[in-house]
LOPA-211072 format. One record per residue: chain; x, z negated, y negated of N, C-alpha, C in turn. Coordinates in Angstrom, 3 decimals, decimal comma. Example, Ala and Ser with C-alpha at 12.3 -4.5 7.8 and 13.67 -1.06 7.14 Angstrom:
 kette   n_east     n_up  n_north  ca_east    ca_up ca_north   c_east     c_up  c_north
     A   13,190   -7,800    5,690   12,300   -7,800    4,500   13,200   -7,800    3,300
     A   12,850   -7,080    2,250   13,670   -7,140    1,060   12,900   -7,870   -0,030
END
This chain:
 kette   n_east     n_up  n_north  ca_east    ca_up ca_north   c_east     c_up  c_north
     A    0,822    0,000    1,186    0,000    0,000    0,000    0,869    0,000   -1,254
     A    1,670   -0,893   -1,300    2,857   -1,127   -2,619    3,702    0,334   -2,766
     A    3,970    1,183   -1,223    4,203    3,075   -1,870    3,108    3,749   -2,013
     A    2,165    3,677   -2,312    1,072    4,412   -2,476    0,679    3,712   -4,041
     A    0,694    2,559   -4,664    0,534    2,284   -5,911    2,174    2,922   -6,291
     A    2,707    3,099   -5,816    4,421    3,373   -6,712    4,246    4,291   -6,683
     A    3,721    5,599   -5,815    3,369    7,149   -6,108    2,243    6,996   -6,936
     A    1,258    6,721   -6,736    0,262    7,035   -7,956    0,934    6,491   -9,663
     A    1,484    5,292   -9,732    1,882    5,385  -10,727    3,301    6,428  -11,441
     A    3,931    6,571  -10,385    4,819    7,956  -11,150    4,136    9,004  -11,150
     A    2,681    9,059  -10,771    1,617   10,467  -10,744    0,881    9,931  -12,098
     A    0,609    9,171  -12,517    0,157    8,897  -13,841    0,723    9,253  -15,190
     A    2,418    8,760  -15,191    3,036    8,920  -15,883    3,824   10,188  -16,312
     A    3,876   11,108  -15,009    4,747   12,560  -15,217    3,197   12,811  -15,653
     A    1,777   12,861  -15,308    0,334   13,453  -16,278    0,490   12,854  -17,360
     A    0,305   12,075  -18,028    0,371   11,086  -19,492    1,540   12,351  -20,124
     A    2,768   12,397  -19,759    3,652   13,052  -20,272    3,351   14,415  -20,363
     A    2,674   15,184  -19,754    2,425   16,122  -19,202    1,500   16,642  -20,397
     A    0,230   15,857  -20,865   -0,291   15,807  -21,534   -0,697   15,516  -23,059
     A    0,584   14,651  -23,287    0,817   14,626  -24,957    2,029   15,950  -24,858
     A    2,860   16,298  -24,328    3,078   17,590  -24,431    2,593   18,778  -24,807
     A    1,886   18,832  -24,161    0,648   20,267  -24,239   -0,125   19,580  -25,513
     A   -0,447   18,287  -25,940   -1,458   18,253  -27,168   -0,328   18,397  -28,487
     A    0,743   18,029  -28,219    1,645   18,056  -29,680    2,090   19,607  -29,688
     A    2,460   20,497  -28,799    2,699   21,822  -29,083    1,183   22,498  -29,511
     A   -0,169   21,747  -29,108   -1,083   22,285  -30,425   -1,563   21,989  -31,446
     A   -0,842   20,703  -31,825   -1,494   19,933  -33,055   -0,258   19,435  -33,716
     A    0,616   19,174  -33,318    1,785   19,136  -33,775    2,364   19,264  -35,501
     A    2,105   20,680  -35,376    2,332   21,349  -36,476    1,618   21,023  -37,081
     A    0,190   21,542  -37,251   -1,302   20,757  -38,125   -1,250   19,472  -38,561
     A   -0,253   18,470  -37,897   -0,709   17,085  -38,275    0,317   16,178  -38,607
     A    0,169   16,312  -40,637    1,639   15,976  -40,831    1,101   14,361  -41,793
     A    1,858   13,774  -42,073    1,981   12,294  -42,759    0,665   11,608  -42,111
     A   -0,220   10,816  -42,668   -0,900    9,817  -42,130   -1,582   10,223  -40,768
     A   -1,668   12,091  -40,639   -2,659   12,149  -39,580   -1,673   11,968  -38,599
     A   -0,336   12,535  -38,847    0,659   12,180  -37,653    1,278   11,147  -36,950
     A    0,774   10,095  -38,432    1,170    8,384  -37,790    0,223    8,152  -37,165
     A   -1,191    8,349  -37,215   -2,151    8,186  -37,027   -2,015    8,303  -34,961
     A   -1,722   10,099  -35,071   -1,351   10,485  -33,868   -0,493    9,312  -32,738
     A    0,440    9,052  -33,343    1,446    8,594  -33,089    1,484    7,336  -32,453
     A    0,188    6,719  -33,063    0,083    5,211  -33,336   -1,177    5,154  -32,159
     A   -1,906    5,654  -32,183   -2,775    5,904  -30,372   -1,575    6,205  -29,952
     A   -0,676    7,634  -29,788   -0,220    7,236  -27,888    0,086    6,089  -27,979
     A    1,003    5,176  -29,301    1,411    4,211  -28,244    0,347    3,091  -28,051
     A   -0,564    3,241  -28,214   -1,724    2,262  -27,871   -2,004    2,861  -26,441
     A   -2,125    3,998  -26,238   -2,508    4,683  -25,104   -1,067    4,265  -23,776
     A    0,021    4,071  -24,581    1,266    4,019  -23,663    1,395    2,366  -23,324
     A    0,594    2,290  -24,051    0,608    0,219  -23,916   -0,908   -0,055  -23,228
     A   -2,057    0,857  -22,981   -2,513    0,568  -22,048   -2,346    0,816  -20,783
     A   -1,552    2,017  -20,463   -1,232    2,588  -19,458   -0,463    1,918  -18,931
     A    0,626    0,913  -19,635    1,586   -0,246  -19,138    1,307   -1,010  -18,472
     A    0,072   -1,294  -18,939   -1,212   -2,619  -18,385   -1,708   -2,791  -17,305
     A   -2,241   -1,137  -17,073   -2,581   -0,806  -15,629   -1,716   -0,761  -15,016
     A   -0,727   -0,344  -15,096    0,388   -0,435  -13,874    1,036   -1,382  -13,729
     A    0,782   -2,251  -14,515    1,404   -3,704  -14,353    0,291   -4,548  -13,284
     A   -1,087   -4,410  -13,582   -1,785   -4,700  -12,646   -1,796   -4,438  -11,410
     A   -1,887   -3,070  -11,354   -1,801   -2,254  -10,328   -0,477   -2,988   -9,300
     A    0,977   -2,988   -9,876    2,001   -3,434   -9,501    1,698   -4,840   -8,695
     A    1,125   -5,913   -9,642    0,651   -7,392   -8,904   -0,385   -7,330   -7,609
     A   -1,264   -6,079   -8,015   -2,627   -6,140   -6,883   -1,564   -5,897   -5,322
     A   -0,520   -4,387   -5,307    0,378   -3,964   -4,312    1,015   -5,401   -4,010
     A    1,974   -6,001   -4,406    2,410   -7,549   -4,048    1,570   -8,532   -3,813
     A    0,159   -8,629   -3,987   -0,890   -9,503   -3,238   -1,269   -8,561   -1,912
     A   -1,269   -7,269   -1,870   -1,571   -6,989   -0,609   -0,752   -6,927    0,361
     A    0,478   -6,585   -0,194    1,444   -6,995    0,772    1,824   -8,044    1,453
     A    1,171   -9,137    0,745    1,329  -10,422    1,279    0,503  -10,913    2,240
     A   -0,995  -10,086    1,497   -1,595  -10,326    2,779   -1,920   -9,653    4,202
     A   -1,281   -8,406    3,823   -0,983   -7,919    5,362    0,390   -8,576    5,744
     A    1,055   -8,788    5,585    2,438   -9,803    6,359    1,561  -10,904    6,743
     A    0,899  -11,694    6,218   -0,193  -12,916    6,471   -1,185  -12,390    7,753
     A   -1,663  -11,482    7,524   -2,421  -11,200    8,857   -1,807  -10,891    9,918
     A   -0,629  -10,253   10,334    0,153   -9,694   11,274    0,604  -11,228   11,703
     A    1,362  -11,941   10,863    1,730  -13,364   11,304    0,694  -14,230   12,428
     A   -0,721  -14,395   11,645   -1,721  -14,753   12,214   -2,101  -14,098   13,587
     A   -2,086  -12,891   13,972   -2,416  -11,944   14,556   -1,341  -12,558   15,600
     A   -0,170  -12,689   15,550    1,054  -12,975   17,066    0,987  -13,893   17,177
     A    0,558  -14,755   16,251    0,333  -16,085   16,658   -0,840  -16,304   17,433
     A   -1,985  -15,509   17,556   -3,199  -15,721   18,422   -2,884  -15,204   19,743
     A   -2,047  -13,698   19,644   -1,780  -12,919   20,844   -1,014  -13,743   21,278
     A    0,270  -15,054   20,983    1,262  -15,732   21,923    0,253  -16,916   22,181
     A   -0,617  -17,722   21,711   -1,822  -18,521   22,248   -2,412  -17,983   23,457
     A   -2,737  -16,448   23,947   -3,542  -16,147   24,969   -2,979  -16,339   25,930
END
């Protein structure tokens, strides 16, 4: 589970990038002093939520990992009981 949140999040981030790319080669030019801080000042709101989620995302992978090691434990411990 913890490589499958670590691929989706480098699949988030090469799109995020992917995508203020393609919007600044069309607005770019058009959008100069306040509209460009303006611009500027969402992504990084947009780059500081996106942080958020993958920071979550990151903790949820390390609780599940724990609890599949926790169940497998449990699990040999019932199968060496039989």
């Amino acid at each position: 589970m913890a490589t499958a949140i670590g691929t989706y999040q480098g699949a988030m981030d090469g799109s995020l990038q992917d995508l203020y790319t393609q919007f600044t080669q069309l607005f770019a030019a058009d959008w100069q002093g306040p509209a460009g801080e303006a611009c500027d000042e969402a992504r990084r709101q947009w780059n500081q939520g996106a942080s958020e989620v993958k920071e979550a995302l990151s903790r949820v992978g390390v609780k599940l990992g724990a609890s599949a090691d926790r169940m497998q434990q449990i699990d040999r411990q019932i199968a060496a009981g039989m």
